[in-house]
PDB file of N, CA, C and O in Angstrom:
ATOM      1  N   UNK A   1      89.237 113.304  89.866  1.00  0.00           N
ATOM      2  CA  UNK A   1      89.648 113.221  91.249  1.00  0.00           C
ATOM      3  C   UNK A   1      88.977 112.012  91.892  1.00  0.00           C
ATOM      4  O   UNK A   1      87.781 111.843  91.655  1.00  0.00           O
ATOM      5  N   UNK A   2      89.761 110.967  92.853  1.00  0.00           N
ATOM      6  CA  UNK A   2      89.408 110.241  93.368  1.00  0.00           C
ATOM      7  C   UNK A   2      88.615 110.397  94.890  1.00  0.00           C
ATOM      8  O   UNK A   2      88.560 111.479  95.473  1.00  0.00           O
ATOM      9  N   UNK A   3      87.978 109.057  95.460  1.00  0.00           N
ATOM     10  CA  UNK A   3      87.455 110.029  96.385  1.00  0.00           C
ATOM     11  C   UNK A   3      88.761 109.747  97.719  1.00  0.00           C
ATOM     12  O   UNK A   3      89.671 108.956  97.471  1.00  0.00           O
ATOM     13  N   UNK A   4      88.720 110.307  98.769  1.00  0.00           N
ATOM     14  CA  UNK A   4      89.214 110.637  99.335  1.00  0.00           C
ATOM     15  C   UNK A   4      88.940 109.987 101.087  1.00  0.00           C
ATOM     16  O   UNK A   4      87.835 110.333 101.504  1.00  0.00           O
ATOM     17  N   UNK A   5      89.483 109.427 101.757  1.00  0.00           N
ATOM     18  CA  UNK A   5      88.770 109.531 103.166  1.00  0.00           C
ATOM     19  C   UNK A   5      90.075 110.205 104.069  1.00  0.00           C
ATOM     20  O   UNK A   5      91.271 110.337 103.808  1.00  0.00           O
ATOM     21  N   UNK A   6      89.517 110.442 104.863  1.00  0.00           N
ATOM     22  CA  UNK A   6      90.418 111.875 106.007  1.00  0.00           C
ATOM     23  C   UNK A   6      89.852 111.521 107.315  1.00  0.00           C
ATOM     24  O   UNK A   6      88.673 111.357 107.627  1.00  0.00           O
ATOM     25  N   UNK A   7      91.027 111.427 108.089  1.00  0.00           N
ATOM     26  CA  UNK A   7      90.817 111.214 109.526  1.00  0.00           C
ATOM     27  C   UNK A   7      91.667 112.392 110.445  1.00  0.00           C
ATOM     28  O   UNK A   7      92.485 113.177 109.965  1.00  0.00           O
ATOM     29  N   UNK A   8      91.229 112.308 112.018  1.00  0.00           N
ATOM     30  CA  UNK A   8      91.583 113.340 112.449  1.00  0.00           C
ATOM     31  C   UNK A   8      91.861 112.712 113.746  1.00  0.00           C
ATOM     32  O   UNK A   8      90.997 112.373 114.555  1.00  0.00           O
ATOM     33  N   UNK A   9      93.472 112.545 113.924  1.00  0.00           N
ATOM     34  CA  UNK A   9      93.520 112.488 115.023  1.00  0.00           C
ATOM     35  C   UNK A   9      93.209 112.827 116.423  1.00  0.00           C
ATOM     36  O   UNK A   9      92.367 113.725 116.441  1.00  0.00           O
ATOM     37  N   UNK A  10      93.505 112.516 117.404  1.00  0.00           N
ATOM     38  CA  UNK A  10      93.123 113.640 118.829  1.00  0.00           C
ATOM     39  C   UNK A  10      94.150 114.520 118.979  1.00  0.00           C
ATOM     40  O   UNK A  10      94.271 115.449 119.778  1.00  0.00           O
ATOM     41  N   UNK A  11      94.666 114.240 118.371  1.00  0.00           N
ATOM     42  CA  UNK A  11      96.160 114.998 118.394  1.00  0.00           C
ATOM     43  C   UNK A  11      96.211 116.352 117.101  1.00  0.00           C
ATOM     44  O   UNK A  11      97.068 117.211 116.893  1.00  0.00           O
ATOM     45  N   UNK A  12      95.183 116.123 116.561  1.00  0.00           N
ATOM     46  CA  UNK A  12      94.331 117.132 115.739  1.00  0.00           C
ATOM     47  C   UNK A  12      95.328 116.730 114.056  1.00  0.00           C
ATOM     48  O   UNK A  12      94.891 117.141 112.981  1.00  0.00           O
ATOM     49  N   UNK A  13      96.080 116.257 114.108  1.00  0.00           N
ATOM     50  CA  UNK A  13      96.464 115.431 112.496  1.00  0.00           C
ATOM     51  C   UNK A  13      95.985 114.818 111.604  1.00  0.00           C
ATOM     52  O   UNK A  13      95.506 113.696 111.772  1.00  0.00           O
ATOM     53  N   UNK A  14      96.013 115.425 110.473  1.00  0.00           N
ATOM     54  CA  UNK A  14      95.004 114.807 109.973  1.00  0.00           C
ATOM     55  C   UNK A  14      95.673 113.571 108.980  1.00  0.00           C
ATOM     56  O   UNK A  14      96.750 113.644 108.388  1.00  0.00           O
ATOM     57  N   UNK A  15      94.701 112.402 108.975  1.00  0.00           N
ATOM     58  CA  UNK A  15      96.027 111.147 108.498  1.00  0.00           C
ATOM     59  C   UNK A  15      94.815 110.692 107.128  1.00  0.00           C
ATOM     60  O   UNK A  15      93.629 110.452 107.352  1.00  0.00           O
ATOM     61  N   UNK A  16      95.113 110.677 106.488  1.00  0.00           N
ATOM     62  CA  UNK A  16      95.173 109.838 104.751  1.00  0.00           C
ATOM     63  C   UNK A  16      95.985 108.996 104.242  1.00  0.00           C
ATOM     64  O   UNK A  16      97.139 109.022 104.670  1.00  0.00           O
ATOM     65  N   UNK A  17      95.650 108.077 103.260  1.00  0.00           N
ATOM     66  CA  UNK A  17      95.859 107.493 102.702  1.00  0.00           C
ATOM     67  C   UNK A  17      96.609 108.008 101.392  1.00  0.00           C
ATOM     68  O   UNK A  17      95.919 108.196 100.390  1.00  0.00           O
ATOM     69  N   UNK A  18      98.199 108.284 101.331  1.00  0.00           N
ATOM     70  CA  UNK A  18      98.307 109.511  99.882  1.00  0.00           C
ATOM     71  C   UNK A  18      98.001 109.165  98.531  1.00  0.00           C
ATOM     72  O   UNK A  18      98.271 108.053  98.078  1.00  0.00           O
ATOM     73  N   UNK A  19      97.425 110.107  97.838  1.00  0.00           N
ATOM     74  CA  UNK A  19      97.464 109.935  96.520  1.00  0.00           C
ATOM     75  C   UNK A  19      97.742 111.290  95.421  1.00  0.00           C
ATOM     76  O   UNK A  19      97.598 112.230  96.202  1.00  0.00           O
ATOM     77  N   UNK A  20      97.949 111.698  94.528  1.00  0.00           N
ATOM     78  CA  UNK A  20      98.159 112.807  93.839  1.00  0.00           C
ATOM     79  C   UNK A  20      97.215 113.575  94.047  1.00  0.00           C
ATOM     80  O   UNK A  20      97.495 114.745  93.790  1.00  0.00           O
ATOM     81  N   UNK A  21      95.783 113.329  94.559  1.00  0.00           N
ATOM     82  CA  UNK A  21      94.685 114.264  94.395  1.00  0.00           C
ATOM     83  C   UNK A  21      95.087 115.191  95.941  1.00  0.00           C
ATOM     84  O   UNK A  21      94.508 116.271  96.063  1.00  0.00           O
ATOM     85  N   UNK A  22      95.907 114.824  96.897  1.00  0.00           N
ATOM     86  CA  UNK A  22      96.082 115.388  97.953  1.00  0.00           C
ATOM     87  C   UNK A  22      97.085 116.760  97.616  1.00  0.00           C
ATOM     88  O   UNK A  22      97.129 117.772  98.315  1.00  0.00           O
ATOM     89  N   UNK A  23      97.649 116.584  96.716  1.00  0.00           N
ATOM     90  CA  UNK A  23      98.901 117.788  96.780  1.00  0.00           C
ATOM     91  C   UNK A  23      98.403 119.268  96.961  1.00  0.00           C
ATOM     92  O   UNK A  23      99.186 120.139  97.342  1.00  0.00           O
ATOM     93  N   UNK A  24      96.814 119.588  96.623  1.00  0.00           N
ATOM     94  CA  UNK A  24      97.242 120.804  96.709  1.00  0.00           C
ATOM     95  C   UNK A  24      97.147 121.009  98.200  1.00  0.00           C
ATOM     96  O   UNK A  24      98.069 121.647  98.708  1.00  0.00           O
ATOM     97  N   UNK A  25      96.121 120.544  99.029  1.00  0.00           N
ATOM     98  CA  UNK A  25      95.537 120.126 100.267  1.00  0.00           C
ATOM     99  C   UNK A  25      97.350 120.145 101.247  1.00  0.00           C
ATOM    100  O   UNK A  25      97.577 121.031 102.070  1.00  0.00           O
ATOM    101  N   UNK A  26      98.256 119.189 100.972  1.00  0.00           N
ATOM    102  CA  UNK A  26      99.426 119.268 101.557  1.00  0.00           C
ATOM    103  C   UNK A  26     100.078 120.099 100.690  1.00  0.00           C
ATOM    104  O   UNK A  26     101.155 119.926 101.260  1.00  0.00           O
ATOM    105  N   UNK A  27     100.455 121.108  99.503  1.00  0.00           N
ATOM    106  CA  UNK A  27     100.789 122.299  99.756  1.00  0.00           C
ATOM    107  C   UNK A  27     100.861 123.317 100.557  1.00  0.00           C
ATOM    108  O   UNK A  27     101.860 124.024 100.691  1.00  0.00           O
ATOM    109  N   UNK A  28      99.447 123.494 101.330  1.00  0.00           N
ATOM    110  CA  UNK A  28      98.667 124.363 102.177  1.00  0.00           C
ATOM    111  C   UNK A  28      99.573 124.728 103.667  1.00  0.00           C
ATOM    112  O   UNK A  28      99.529 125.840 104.193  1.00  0.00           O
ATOM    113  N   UNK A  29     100.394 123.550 104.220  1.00  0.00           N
ATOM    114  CA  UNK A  29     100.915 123.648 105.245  1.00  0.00           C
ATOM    115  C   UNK A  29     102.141 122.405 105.262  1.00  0.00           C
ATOM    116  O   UNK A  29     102.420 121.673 104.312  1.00  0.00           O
ATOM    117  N   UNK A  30     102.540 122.404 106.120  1.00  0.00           N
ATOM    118  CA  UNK A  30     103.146 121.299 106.496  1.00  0.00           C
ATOM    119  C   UNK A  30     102.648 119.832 106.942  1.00  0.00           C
ATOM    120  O   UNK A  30     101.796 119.508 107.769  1.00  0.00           O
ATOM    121  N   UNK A  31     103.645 118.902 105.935  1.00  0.00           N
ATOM    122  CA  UNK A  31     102.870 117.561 105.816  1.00  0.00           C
ATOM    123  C   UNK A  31     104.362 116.756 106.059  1.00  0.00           C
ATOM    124  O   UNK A  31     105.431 117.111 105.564  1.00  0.00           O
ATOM    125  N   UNK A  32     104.086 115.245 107.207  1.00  0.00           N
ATOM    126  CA  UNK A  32     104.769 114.608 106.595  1.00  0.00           C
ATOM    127  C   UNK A  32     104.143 113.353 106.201  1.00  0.00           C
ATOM    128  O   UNK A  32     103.071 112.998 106.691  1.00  0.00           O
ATOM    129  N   UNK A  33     104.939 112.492 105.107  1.00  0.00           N
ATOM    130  CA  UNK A  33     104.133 111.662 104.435  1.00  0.00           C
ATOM    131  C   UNK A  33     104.915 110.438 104.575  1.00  0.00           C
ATOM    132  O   UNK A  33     105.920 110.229 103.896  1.00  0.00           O
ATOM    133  N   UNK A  34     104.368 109.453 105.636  1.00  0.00           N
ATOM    134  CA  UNK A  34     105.397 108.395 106.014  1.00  0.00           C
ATOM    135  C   UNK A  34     105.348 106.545 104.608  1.00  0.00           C
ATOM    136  O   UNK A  34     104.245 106.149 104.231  1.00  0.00           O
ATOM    137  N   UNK A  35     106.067 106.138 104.350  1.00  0.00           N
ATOM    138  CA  UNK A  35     105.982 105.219 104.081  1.00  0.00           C
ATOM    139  C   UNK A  35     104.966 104.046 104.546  1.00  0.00           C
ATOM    140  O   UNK A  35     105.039 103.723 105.732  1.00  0.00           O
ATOM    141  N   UNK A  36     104.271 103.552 103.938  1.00  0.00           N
ATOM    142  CA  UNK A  36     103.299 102.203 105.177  1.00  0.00           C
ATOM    143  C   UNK A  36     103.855 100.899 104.205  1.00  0.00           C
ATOM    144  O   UNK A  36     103.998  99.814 104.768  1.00  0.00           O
ATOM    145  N   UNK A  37     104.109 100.992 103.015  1.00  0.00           N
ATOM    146  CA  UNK A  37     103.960  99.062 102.307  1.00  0.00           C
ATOM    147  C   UNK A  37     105.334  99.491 101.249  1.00  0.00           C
ATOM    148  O   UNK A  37     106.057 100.475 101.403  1.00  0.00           O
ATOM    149  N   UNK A  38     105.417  98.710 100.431  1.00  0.00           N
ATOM    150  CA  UNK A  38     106.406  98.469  99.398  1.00  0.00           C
ATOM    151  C   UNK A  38     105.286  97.502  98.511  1.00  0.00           C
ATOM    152  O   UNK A  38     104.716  96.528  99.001  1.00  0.00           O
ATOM    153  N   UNK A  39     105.131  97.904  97.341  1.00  0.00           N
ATOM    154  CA  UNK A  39     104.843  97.338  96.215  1.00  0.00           C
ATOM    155  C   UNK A  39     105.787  97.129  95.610  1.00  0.00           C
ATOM    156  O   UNK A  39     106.427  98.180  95.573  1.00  0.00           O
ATOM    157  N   UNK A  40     106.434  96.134  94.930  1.00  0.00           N
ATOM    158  CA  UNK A  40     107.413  95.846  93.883  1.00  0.00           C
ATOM    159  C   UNK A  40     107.220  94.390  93.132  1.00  0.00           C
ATOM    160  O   UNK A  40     106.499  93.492  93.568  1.00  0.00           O
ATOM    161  N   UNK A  41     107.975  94.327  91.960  1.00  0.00           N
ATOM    162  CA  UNK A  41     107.464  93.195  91.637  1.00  0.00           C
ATOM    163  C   UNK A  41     108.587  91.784  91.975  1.00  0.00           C
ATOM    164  O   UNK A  41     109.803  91.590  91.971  1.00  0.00           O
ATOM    165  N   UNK A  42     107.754  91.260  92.160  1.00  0.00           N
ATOM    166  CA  UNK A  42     108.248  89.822  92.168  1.00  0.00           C
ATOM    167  C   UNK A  42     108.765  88.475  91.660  1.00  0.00           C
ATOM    168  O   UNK A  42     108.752  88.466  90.429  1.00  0.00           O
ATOM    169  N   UNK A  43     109.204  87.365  92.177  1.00  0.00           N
ATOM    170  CA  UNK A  43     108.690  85.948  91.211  1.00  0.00           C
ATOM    171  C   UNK A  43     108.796  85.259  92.487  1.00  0.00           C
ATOM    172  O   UNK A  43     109.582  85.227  93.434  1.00  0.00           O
ATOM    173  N   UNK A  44     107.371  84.559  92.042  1.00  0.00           N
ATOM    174  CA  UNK A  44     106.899  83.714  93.197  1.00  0.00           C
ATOM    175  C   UNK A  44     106.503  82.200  92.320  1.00  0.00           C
ATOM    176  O   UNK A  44     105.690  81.825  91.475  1.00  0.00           O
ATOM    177  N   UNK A  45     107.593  81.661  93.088  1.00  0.00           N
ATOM    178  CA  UNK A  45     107.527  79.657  92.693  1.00  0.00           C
ATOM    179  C   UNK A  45     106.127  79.370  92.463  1.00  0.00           C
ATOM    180  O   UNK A  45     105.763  78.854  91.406  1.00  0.00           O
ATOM    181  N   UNK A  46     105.116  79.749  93.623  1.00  0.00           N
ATOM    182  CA  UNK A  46     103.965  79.207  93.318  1.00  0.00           C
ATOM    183  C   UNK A  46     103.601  79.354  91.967  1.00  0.00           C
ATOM    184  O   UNK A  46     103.442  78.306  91.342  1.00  0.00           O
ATOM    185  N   UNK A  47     103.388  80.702  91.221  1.00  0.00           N
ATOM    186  CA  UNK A  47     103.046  80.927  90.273  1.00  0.00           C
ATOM    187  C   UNK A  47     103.861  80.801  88.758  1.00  0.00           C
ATOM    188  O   UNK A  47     103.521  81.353  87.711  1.00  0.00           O
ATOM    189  N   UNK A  48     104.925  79.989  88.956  1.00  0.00           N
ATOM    190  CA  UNK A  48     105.480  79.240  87.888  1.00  0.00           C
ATOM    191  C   UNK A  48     106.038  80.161  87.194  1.00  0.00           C
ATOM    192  O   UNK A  48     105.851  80.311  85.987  1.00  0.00           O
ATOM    193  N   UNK A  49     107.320  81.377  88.424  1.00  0.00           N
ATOM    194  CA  UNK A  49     108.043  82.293  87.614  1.00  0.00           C
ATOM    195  C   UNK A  49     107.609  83.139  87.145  1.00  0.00           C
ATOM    196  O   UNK A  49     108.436  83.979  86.790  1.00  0.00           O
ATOM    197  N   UNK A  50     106.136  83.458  86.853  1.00  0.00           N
ATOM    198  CA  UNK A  50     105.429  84.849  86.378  1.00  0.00           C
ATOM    199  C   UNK A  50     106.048  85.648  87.025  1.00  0.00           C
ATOM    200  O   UNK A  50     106.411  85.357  88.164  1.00  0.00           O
ATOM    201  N   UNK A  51     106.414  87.247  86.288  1.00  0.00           N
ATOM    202  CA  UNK A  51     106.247  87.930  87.057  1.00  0.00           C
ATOM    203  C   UNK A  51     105.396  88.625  87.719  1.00  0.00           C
ATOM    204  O   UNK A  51     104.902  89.405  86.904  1.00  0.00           O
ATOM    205  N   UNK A  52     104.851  88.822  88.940  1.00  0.00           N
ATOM    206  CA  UNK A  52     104.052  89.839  89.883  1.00  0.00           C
ATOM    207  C   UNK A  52     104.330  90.804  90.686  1.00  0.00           C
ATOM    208  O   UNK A  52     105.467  91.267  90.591  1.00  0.00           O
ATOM    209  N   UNK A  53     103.592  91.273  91.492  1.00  0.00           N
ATOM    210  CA  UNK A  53     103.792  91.877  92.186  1.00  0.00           C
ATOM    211  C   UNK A  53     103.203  91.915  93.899  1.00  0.00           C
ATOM    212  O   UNK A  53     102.030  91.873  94.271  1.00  0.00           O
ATOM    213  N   UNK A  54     104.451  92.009  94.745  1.00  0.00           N
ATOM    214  CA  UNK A  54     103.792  91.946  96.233  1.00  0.00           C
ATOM    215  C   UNK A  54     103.254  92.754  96.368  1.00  0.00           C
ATOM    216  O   UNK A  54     103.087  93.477  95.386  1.00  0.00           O
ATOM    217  N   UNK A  55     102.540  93.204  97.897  1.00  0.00           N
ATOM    218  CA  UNK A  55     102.843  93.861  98.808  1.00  0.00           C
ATOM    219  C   UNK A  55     103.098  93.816 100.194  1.00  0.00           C
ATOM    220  O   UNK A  55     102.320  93.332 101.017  1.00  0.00           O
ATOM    221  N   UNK A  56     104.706  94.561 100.565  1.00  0.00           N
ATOM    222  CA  UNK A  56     104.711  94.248 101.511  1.00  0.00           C
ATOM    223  C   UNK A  56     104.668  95.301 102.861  1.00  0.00           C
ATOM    224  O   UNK A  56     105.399  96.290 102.904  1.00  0.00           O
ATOM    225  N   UNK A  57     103.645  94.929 104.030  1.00  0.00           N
ATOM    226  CA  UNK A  57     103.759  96.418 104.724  1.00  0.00           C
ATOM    227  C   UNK A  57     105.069  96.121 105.264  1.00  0.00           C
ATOM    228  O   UNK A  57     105.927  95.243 105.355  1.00  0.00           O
ATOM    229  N   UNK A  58     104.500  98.431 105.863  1.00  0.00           N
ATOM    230  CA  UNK A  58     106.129  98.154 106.875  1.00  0.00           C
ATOM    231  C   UNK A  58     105.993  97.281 108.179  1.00  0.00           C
ATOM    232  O   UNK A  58     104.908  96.710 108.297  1.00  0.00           O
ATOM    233  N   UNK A  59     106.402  97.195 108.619  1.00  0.00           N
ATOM    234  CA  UNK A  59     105.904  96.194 110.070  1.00  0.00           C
ATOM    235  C   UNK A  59     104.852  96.020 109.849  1.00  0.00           C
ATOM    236  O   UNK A  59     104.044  96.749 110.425  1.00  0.00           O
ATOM    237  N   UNK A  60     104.353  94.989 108.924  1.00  0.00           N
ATOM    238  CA  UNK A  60     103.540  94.394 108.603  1.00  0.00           C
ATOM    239  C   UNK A  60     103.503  93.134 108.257  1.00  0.00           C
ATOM    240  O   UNK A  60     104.366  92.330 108.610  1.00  0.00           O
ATOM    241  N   UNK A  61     102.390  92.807 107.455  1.00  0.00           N
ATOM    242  CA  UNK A  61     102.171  91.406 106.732  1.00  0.00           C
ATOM    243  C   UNK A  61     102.588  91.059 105.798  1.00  0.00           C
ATOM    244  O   UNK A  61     103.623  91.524 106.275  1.00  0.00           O
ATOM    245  N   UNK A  62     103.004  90.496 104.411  1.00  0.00           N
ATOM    246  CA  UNK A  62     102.910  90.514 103.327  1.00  0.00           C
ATOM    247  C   UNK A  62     101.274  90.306 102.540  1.00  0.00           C
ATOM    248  O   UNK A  62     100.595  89.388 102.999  1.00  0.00           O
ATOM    249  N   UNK A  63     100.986  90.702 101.993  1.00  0.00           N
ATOM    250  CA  UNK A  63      99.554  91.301 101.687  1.00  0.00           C
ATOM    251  C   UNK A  63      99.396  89.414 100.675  1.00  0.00           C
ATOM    252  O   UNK A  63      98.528  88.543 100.621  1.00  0.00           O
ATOM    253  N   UNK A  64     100.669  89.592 100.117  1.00  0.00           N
ATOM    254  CA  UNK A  64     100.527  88.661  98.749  1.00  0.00           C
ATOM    255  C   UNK A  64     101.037  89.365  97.399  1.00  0.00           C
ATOM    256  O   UNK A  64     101.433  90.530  97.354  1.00  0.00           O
ATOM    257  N   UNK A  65     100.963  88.434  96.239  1.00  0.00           N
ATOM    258  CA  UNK A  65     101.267  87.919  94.857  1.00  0.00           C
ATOM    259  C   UNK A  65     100.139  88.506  93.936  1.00  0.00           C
ATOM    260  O   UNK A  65      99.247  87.764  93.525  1.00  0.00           O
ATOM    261  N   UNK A  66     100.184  90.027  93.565  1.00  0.00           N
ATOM    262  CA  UNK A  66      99.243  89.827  92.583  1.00  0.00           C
ATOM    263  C   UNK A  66      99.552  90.206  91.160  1.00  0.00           C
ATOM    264  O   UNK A  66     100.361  91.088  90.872  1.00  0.00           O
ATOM    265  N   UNK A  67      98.783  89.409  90.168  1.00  0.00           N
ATOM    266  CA  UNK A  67      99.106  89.553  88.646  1.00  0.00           C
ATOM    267  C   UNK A  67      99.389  90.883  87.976  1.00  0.00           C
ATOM    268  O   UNK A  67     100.017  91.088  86.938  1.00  0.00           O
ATOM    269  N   UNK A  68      98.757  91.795  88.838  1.00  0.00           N
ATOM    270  CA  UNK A  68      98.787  93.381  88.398  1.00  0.00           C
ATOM    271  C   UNK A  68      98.950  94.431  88.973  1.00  0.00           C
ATOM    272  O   UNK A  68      97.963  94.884  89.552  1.00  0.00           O
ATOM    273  N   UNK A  69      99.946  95.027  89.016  1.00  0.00           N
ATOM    274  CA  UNK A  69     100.612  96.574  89.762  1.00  0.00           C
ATOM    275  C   UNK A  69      99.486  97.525  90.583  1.00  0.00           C
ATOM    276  O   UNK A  69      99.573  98.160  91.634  1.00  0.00           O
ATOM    277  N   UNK A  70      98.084  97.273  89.347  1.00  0.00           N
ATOM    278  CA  UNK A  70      96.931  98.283  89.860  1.00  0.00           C
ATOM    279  C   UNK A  70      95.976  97.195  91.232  1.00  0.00           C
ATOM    280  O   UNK A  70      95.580  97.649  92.305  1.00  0.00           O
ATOM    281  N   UNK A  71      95.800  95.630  90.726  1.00  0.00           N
ATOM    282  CA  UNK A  71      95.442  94.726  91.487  1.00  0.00           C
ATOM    283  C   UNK A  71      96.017  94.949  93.138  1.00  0.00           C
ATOM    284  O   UNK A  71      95.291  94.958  94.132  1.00  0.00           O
ATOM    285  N   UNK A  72      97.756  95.150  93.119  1.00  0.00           N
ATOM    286  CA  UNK A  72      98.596  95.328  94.306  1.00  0.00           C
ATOM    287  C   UNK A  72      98.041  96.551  94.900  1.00  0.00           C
ATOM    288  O   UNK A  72      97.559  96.667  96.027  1.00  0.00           O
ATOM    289  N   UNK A  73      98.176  97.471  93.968  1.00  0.00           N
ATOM    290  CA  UNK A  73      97.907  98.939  94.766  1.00  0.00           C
ATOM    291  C   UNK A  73      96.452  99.029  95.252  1.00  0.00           C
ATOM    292  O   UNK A  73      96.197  99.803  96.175  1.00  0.00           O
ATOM    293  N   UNK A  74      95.323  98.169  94.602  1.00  0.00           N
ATOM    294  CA  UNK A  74      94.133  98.123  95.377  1.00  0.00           C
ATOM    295  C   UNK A  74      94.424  97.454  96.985  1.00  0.00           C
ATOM    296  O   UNK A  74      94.215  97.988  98.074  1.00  0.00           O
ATOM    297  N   UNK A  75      94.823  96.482  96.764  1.00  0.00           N
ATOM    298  CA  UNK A  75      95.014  95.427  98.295  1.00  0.00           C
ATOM    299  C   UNK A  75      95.431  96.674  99.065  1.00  0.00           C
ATOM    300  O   UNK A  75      94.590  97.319  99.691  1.00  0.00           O
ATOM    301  N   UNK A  76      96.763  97.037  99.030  1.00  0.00           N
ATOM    302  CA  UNK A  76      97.326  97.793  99.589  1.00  0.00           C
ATOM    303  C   UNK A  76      96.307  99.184 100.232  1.00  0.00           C
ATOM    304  O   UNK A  76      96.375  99.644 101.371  1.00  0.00           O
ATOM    305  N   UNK A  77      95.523  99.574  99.275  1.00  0.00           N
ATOM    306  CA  UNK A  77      94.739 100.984 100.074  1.00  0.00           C
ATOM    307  C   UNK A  77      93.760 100.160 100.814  1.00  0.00           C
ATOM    308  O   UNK A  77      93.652 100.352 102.026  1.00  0.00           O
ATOM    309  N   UNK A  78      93.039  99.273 100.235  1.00  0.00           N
ATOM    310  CA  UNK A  78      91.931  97.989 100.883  1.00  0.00           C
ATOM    311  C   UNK A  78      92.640  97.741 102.138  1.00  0.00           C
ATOM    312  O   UNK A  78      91.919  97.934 103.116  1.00  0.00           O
ATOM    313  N   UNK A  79      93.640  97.432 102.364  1.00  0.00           N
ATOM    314  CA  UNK A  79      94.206  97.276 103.724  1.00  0.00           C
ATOM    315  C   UNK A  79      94.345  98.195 104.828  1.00  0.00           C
ATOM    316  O   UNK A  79      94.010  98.045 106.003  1.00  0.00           O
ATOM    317  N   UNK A  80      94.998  99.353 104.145  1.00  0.00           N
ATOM    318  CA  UNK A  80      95.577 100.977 104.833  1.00  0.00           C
ATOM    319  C   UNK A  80      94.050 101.130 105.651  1.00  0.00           C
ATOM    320  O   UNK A  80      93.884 100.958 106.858  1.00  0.00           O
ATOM    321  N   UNK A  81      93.034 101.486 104.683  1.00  0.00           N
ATOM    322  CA  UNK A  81      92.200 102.232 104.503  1.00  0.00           C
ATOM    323  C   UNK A  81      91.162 101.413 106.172  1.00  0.00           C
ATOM    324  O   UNK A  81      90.574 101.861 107.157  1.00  0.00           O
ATOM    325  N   UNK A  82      91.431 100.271 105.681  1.00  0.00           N
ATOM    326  CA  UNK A  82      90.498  98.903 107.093  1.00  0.00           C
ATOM    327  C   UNK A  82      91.405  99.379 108.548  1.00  0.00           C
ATOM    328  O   UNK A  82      91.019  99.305 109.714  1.00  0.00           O
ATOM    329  N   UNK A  83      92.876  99.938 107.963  1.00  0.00           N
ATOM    330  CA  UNK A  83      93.517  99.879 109.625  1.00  0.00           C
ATOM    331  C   UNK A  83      93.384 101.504 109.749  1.00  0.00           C
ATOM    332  O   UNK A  83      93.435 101.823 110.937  1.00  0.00           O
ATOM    333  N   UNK A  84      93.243 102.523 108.960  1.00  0.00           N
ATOM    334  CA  UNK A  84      92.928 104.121 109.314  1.00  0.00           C
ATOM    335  C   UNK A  84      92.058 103.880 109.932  1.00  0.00           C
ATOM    336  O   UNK A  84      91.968 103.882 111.160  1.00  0.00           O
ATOM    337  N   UNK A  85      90.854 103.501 108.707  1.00  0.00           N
ATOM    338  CA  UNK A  85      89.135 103.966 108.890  1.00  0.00           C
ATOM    339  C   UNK A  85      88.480 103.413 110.053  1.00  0.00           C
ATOM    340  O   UNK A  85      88.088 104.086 111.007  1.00  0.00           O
ATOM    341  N   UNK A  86      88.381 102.208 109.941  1.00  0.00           N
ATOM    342  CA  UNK A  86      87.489 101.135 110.690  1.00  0.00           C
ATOM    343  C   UNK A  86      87.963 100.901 112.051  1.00  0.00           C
ATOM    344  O   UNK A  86      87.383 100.094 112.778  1.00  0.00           O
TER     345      UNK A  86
END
C-alpha cells in the first residue's frame, strides 16, 4: 500500500488524489471521482519522434514530454498533490 494524503474540505469532503489503495475506503459510501489530467502518449518534434508521454491537466497546463508512463504519472501526482496539499 502506498502512502496516502487526505484532505477535508469545509464542506466536510474529503478530496484525494485516486489510486487503487483507496477502493475499499470509497466502497464505504458514496464517492465521486472527477477526472484532473490526461496522460497519453505522444510524439513530440523536439525529441526526434520518440515516443512519450504527456501530461495534460484539465483546465490546466501541459505538465510536458516524459520518456516514461511511470515518469508522467509521477509529475502528474507531484502536481495534483502541490495544488490539494500545499
Amino acid at each position: 500500500m502506498s502512502e496516502q494524503r487526505l484532505a477535508i474540505s469545509a464542506d466536510g469532503d474529503l478530496l484525494a488524489i485516486y489510486n487503487d489503495d483507496l477502493r475499499e475506503l470509497i466502497n464505504q459510501g458514496h464517492a465521486e471521482i472527477v477526472r484532473a489530467s490526461h496522460v497519453e502518449p505522444c510524439q513530440c518534434t523536439e525529441h526526434e519522434g520518440r515516443g512519450l508521454w504527456s501530461v495534460q491537466m484539465v483546465n490546466g497546463p501541459l505538465l510536458g514530454c516524459f520518456s516514461s508512463r511511470d515518469d508522467a504519472l509521477a509529475a502528474e501526482t507531484e502536481y495534483l498533490a502541490a495544488q490539494l496539499f500545499d
